[in-house]
C-alpha positions as CSV (number, residue, x, y, z in Angstrom):
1,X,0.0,0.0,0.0
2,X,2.9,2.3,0.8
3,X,4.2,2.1,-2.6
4,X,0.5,2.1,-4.7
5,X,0.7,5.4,-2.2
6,X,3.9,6.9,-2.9
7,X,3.2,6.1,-7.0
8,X,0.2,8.1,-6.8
9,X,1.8,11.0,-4.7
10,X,4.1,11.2,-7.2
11,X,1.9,11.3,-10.6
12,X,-0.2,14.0,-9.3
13,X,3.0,15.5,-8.4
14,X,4.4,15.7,-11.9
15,X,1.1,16.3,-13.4
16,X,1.1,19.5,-11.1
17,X,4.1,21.0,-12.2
18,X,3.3,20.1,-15.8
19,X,1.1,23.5,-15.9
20,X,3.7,25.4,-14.8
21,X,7.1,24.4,-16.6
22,X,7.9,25.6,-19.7
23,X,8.3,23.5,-22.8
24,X,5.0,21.8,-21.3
25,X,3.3,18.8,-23.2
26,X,-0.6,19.1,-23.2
27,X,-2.3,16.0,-21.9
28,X,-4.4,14.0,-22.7
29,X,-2.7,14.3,-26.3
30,X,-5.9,12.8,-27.5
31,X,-9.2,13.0,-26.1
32,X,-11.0,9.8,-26.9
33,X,-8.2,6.7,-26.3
34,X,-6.8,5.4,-29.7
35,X,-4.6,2.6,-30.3
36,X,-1.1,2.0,-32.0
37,X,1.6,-0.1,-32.7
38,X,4.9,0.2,-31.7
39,X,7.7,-1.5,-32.9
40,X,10.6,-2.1,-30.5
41,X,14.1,-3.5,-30.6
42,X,15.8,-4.2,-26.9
43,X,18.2,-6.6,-25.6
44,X,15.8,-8.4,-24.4
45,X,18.1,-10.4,-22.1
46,X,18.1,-7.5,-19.9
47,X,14.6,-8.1,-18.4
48,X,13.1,-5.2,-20.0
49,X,9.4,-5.4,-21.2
50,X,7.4,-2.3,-22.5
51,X,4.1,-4.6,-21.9
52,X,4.9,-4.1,-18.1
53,X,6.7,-1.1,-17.5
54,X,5.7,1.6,-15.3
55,X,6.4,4.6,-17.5
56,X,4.8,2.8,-20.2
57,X,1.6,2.2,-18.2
58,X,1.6,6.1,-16.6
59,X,2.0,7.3,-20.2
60,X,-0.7,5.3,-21.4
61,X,-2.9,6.8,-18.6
62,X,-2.2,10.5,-19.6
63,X,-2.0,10.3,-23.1
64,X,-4.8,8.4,-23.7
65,X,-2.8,6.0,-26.6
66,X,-2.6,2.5,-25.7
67,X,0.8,1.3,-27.3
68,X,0.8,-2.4,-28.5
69,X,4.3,-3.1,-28.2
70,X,6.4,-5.6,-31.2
71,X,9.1,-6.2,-29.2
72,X,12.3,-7.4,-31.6
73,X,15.2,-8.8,-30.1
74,X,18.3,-6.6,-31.4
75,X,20.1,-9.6,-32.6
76,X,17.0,-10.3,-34.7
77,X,16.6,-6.6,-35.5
78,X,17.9,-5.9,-39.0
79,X,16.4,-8.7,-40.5
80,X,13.1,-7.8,-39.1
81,X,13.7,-4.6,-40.6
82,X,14.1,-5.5,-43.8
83,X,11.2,-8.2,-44.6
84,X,8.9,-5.4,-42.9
85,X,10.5,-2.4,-45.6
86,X,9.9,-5.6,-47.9
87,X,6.1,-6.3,-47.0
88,X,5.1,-2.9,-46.6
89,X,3.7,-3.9,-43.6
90,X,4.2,-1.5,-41.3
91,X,3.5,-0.6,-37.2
92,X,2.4,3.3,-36.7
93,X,5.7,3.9,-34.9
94,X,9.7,2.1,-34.6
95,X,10.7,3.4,-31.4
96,X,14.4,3.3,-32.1
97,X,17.1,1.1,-33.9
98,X,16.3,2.6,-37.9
99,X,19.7,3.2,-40.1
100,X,20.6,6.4,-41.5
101,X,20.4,4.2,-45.2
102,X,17.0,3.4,-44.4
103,X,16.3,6.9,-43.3
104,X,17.5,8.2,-46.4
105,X,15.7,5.4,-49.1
106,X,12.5,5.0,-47.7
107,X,11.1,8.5,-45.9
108,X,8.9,10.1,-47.9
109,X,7.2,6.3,-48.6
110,X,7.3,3.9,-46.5
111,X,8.8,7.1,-43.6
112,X,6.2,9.5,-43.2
113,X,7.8,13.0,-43.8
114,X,8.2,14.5,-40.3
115,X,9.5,18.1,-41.9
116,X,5.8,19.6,-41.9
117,X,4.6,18.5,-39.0
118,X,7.4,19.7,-36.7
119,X,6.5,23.0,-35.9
120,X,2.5,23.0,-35.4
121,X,3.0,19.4,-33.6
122,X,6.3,19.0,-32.3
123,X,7.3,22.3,-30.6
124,X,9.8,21.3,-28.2
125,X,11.6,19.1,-30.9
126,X,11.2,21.8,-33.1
127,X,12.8,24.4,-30.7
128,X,15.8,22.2,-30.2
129,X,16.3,21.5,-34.1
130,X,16.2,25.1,-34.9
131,X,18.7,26.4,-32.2
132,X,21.3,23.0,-32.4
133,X,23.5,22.2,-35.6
134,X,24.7,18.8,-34.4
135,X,20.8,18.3,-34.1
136,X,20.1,19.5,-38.0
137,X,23.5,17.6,-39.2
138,X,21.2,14.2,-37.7
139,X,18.3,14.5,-39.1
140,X,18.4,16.6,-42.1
141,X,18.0,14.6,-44.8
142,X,19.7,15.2,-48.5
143,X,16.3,15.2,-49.9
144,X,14.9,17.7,-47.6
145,X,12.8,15.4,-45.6
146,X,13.3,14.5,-42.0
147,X,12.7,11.1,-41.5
148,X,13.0,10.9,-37.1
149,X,13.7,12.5,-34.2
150,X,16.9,12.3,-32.0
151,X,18.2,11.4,-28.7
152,X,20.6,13.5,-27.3
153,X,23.3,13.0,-24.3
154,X,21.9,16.2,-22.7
155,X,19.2,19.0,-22.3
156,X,20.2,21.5,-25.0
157,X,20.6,24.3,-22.6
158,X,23.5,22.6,-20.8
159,X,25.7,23.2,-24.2
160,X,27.1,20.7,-26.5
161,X,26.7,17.6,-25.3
162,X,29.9,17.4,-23.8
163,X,30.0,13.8,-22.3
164,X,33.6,11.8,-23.2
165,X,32.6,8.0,-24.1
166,X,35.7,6.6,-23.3
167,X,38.4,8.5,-20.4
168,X,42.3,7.8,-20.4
169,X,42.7,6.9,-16.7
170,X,45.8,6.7,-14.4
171,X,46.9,5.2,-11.0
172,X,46.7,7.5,-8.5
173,X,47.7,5.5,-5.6
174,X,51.0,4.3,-8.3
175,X,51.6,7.5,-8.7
176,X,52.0,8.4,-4.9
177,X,53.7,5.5,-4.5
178,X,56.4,6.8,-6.8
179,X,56.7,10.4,-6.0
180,X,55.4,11.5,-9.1
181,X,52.9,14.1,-10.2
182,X,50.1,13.8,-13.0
183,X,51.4,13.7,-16.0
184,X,50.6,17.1,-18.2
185,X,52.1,16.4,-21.6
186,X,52.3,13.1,-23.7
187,X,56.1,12.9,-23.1
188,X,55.3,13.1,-19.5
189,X,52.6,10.9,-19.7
190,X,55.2,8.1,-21.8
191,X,57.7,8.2,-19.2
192,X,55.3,7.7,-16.2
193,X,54.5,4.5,-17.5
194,X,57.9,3.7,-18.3
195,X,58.1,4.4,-14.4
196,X,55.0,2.0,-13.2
197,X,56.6,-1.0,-15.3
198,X,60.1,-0.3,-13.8
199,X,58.8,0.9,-10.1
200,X,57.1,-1.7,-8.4
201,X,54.3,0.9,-7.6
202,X,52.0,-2.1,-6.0
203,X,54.5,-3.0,-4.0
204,X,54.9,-6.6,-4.5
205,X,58.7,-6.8,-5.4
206,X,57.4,-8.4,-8.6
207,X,57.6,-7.4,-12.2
208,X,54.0,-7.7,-13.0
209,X,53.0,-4.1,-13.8
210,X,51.2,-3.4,-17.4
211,X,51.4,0.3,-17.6
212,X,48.7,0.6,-20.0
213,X,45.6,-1.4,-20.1
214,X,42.8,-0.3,-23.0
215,X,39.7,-2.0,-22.1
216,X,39.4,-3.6,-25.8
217,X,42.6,-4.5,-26.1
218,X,44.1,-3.9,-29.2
219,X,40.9,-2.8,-30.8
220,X,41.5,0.4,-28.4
221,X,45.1,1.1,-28.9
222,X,43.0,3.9,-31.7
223,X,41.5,5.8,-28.5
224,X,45.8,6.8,-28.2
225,X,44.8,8.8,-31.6
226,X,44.0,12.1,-29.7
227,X,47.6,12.0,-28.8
228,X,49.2,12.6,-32.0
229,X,46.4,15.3,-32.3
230,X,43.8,13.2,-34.9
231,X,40.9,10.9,-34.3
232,X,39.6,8.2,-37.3
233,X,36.1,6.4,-37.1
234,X,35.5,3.0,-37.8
235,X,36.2,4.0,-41.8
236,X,39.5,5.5,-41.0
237,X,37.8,8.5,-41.7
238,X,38.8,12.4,-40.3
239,X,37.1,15.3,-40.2
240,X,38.5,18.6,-39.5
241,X,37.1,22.0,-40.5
242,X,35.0,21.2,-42.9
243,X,37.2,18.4,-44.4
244,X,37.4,15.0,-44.6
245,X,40.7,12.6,-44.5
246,X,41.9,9.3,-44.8
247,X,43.7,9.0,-41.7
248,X,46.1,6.7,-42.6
249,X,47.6,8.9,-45.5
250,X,48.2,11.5,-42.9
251,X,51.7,11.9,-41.4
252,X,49.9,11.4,-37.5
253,X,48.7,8.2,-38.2
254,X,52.0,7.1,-39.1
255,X,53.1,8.7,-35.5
256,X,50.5,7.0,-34.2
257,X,51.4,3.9,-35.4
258,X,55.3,4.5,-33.8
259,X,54.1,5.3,-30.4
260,X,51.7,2.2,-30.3
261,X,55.1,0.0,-32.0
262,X,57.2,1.9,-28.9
263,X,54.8,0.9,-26.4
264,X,54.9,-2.8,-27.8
265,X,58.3,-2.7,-27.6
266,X,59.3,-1.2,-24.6
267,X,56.5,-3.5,-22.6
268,X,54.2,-0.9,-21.8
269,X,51.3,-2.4,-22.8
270,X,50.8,-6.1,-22.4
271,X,52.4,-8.4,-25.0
272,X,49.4,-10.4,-25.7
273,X,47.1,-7.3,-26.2
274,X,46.8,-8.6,-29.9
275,X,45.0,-11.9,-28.9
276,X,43.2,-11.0,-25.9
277,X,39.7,-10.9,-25.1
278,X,37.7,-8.4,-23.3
279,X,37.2,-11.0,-20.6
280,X,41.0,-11.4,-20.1
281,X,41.9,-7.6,-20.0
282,X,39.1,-7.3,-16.7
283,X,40.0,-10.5,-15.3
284,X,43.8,-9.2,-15.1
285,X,42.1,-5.7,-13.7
286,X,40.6,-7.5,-11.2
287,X,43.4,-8.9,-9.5
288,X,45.2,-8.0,-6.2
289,X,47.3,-6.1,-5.6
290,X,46.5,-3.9,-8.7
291,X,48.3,-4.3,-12.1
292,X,47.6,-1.6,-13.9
293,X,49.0,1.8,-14.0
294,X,46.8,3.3,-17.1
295,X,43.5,2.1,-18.4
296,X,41.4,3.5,-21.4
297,X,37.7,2.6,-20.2
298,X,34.1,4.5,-20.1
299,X,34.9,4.1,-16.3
300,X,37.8,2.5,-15.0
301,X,35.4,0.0,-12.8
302,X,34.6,-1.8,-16.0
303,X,37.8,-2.5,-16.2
304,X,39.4,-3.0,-12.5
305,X,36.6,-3.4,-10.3
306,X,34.2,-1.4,-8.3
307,X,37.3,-2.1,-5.3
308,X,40.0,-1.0,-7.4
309,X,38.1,2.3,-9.4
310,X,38.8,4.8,-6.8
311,X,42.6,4.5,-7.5
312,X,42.0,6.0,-11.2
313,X,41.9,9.6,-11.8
314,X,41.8,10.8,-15.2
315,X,44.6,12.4,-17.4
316,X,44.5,15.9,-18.6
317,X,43.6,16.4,-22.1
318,X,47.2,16.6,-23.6
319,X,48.3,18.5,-26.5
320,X,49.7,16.9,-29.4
321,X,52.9,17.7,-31.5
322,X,50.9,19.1,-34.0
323,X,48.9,21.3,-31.7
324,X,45.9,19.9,-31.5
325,X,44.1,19.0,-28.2
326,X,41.2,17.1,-28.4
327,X,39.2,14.2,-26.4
328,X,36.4,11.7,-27.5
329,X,32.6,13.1,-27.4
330,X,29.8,10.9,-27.6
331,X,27.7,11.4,-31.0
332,X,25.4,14.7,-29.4
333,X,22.8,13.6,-31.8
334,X,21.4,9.6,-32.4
335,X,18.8,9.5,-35.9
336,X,16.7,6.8,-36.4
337,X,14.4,6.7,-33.2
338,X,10.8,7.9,-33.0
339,X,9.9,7.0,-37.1
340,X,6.5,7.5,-37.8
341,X,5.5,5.3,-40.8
342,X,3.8,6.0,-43.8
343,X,0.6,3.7,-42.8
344,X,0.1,5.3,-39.1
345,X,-3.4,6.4,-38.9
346,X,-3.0,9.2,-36.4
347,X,0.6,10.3,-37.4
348,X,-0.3,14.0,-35.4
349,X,-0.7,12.1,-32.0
350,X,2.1,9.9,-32.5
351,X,4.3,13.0,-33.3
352,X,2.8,14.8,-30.8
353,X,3.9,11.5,-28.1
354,X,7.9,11.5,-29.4
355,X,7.7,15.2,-28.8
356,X,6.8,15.5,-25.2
357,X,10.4,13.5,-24.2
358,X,11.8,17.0,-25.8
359,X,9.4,19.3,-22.9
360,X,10.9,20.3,-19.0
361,X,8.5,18.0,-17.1
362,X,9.0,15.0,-19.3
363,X,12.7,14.9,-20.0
364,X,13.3,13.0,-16.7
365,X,10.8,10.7,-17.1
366,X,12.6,8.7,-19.4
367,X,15.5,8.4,-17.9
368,X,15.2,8.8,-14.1
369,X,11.1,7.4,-14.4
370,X,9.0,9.2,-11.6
371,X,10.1,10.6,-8.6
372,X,9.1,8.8,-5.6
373,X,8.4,5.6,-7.6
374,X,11.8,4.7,-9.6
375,X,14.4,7.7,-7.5
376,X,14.1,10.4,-4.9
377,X,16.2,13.2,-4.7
378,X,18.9,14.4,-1.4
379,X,19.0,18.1,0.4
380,X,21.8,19.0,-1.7
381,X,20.5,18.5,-4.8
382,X,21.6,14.9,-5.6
383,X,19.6,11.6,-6.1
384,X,19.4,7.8,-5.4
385,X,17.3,5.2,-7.2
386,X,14.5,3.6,-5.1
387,X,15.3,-0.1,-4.4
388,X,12.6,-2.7,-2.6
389,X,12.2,-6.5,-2.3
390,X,10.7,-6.3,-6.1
391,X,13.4,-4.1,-7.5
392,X,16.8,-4.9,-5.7
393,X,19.6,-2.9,-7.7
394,X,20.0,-0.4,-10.1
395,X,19.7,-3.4,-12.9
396,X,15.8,-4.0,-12.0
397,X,15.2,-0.1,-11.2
398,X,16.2,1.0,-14.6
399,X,14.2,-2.1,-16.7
400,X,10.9,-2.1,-15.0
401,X,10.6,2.0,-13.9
402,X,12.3,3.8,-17.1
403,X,12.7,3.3,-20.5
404,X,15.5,4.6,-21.7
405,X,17.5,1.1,-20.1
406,X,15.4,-0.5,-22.5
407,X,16.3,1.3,-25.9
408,X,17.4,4.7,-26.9
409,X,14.3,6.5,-28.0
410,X,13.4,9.9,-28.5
411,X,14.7,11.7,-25.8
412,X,17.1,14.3,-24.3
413,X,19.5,12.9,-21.2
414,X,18.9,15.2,-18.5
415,X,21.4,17.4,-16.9
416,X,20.1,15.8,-13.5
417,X,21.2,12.3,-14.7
418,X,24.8,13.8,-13.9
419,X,24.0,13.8,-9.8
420,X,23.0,10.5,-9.0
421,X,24.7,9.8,-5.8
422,X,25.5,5.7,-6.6
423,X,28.7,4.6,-5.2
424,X,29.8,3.1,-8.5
425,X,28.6,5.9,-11.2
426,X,28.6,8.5,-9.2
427,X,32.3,8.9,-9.3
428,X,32.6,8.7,-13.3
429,X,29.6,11.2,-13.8
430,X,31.8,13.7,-11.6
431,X,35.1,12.7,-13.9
432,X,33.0,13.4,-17.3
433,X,31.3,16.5,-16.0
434,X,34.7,17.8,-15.3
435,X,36.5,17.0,-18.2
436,X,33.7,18.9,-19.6
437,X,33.9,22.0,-18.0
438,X,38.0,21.5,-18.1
439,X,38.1,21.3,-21.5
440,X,34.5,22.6,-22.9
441,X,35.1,22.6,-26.9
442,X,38.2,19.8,-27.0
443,X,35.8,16.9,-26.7
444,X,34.4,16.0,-30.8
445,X,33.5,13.3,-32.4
446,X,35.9,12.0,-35.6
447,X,33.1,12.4,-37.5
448,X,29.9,14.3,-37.9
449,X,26.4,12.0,-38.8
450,X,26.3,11.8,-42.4
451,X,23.7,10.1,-45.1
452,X,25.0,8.7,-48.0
453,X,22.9,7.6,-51.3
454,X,21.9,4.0,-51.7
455,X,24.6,3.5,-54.0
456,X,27.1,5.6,-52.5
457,X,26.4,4.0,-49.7
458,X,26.8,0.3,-51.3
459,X,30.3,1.4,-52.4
460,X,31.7,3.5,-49.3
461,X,30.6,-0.5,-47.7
462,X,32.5,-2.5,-50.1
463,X,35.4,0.0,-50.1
464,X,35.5,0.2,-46.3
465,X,35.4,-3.2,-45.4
466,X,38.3,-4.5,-47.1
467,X,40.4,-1.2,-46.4
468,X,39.4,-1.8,-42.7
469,X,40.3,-5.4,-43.0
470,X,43.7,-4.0,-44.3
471,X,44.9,-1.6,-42.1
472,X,44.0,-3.5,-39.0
473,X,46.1,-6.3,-40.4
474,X,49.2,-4.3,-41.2
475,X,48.9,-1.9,-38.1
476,X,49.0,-4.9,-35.9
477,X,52.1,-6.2,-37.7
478,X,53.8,-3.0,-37.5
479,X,53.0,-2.4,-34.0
480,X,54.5,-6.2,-32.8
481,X,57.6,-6.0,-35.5
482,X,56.6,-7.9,-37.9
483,X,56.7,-5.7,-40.9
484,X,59.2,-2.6,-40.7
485,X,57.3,0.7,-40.2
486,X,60.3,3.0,-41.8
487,X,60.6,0.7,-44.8
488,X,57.2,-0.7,-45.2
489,X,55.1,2.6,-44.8
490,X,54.8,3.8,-48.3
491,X,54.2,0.6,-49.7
492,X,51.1,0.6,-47.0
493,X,49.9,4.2,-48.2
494,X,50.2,3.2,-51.8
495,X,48.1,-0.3,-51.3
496,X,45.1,1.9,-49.4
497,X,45.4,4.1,-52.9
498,X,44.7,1.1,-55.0
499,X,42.2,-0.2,-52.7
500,X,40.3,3.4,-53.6
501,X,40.9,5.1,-50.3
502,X,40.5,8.3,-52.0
503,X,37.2,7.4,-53.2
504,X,36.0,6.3,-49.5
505,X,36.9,10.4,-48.6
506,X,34.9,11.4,-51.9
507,X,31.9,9.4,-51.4
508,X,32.4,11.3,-47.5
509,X,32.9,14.9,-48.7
510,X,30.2,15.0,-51.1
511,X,27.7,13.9,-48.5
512,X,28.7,16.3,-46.0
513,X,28.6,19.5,-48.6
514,X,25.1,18.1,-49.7
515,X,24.0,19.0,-46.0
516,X,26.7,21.5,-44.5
């Protein structure tokens, strides 16, 4: 009864301050109750289901739209996706998980044209495409059309969406235990590791130190880009001021490259980084006493342990040789979520649903759920999750009380999502809400959200994946010693030629002037 009670308090709470916050979203959105179908892709391993959820069910309530939920397992999703483009038949609404190709072929058919709807039925989203570029870059369409709304790492207001993805960590307590100070350039940086593997910082009288530990492996050894003062995506793509690259014909890369090959060599990093697992890089992060000096993680817990994360601190943001100082920023703006198809019947009120995430009193929602039910908030400002017999941990909180654990969806993260007071992300929302204020404008992304024609798209694929398959093959050789960087290089940059690397930047450039 206490809970039924305290879920109550809390609705009429919330519809209370809906009248007075600005940005509002009017309920009911419809006045007689209609019914849709939504079309969902989760993990569905994670115990998430939208049948059952508590924001689901309060939204259903106050909207007056009863959802009937297709829920699509994500290993399942993009064939899904394609025999329904296939059938033509359709839900009213995919909630998230559409490709920027399928964006770009099928709105305007099978993609209902969300472009003229926006401002008379969508005036939060509309407010926040109109005043952010990033958002505009995601959802602009070559065509003209705009084919979904967005999710975004945070309430416009708060800026740009600074929030670093991945942090370059270092042992605090090693570097105590040494004497030294943090690190504030990369050659200062180099030779404090060279120090953990020569110190015996965890004080065991052993040589068992790996000074640098990237949570992938070797698959991370390109988060050490930002370095040599460049960043590539998964393409090997670079974007810089209105330009694209190939990184690997530029002279960092090839620094790059060197530094990783100096590491290898000098044992910095651990000498079967090329045939380890995920599993295997944690399990070594796990052990006591501690073994790494240096780890490259979204939070250094997910690599050494709840026990262990308190030792990490992160690095400054170092300035390369070139003069470049940048960090990793997650993608501000995410396409593809909140489509309205071409057969919905009442496109205005499912428009009109997406576009209340984007208002003041339902940003949290999504989220955080409702306060008093899923979290409650602390005098100074911070917040804790709710747990109870039926909801134990943050796991069970998050799948049966929000929905954004289930799926990004259209949405804004809320600046609030930043205060949680939970022993284990409290601590990394602190460390990425300072490296944002530290270095506001030095986090970016390697490159901006672009769409590419169906056949430009086709080619940039076949192109890219045997490029991809290429580099990663000789970087790896070059970096253990099997293949001679000095003598080896420029037959490298003259094989990614053939293999039409130049075209892969074409096919890039084109499709960002379409839209810049």
């Amino acid at each position: 009864m206490k809970r039924i009670f305290a879920m109550l308090l809390a609705l009429s709470m919330l519809l209370a301050s809906a009248a007075m916050a600005e940005g509002t979203a009017e309920m009911p959105i419809v006045e007689e109750p209609i019914s849709m179908t939504m079309m969902i892709g989760l993990d569905t391993s994670r115990g998430y289901d939208p049948e059952n959820n508590a924001v689901f069910q309060y939204l259903e309530e106050i909207t007056n739209i009863d959802w009937e939920y297709i829920v699509v397992d994500r290993t399942a999703w993009t064939e899904k996706l394609s025999l329904m483009w296939a059938s033509g038949s359709m839900p009213d609404m995919i909630y998230n998980g559409v490709s920027s190709n399928d964006l770009l072929v099928y709105t305007g058919s099978l993609i209902l044209d969300l472009k003229p709807y926006l401002e008379e039925y969508a005036p939060n989203f509309y407010k926040l495409y109109q005043n952010n570029a990033d958002v505009r870059m995601a959802v602009d369409l070559p065509t003209g059309k705009i084919g979904s709304f967005v999710w975004t790492n945070m309430e416009v207001e708060s800026g740009a969406g600074q929030c670093p993805p991945e942090i370059l960590y270092i042992n605090q307590d090693w570097l105590t235990a040494l004497g030294l100070e943090m690190p504030q350039t990369v050659e200062e940086y180099y030779n404090t590791l060279v120090a953990f593997r020569d110190g015996d910082p965890n004080g065991n009288g052993e040589a068992d130190e790996i000074a640098l530990a990237p949570r992938n492996a070797y698959k991370d050894l390109d988060k050490l880009q930002p370095l040599l003062g460049f960043m590539a995506d998964a393409n090997n793509l670079y974007f810089k001021d209105g330009t694209v690259y190939y990184a690997p014909l530029m002279d960092e890369y090839k620094q790059w490259v060197e530094l990783c090959a100096k590491m290898y060599a000098d044992k910095l990093i651990d000498p079967d980084i090329f045939v380890m697992s995920n599993a295997e890089v944690m399990a070594k992060g796990n052990v006591d006493p501690q073994v790494y000096g240096s780890v490259i993680a979204s939070a250094a817990f997910t690599v050494v342990g709840a026990d262990n994360a308190d030792s990490y601190v992160p690095t400054p943001i170092y300035t390369a040789a070139n003069g470049e100082q940048m960090w990793y920023n997650r993608v501000y703006a995410n396409a593809g979520v909140g489509v309205i198809t071409s057969t919905c019947k009442n496109p205005e009120a499912a428009i009109r649903w997406c576009d209340m995430f984007y208002s003041d009193e339902f940003v949290k929602l999504v989220w955080m759920g409702q306060e008093g039910v899923a979290y409650e908030y602390n005098e100074d400002g911070t917040w804790n999750w709710i747990y109870s017999d039926e909801y134990p941990d943050t796991t069970a909180v998050r799948a049966s009380l929000t929905i954004q654990a289930g799926g990004q969806g259209p949405s804004m993260c809320p600046t609030d999502w930043f205060k949680l007071n939970d022993a284990t992300e409290a601590p990394v929302n602190a460390q990425r809400a300072q490296i944002a204020s530290d270095y506001y404008g030095k986090l970016r992304v390697a490159m901006p959200t672009l769409y590419y024609e169906a056949n430009a798209a086709k080619e940039m694929s076949t192109i890219s994946t045997d490029l991809k398959a290429y580099t990663d093959q000789m970087v790896a050789l070059f970096v253990t010693g099997e293949a001679d960087i000095e003598t080896g290089w420029e037959e490298f940059t003259e094989t990614v030629k053939n293999m039409q690397a130049l075209r892969l930047v074409e096919i890039a450039q084109e499709a960002y002037d379409a839209v810049a």
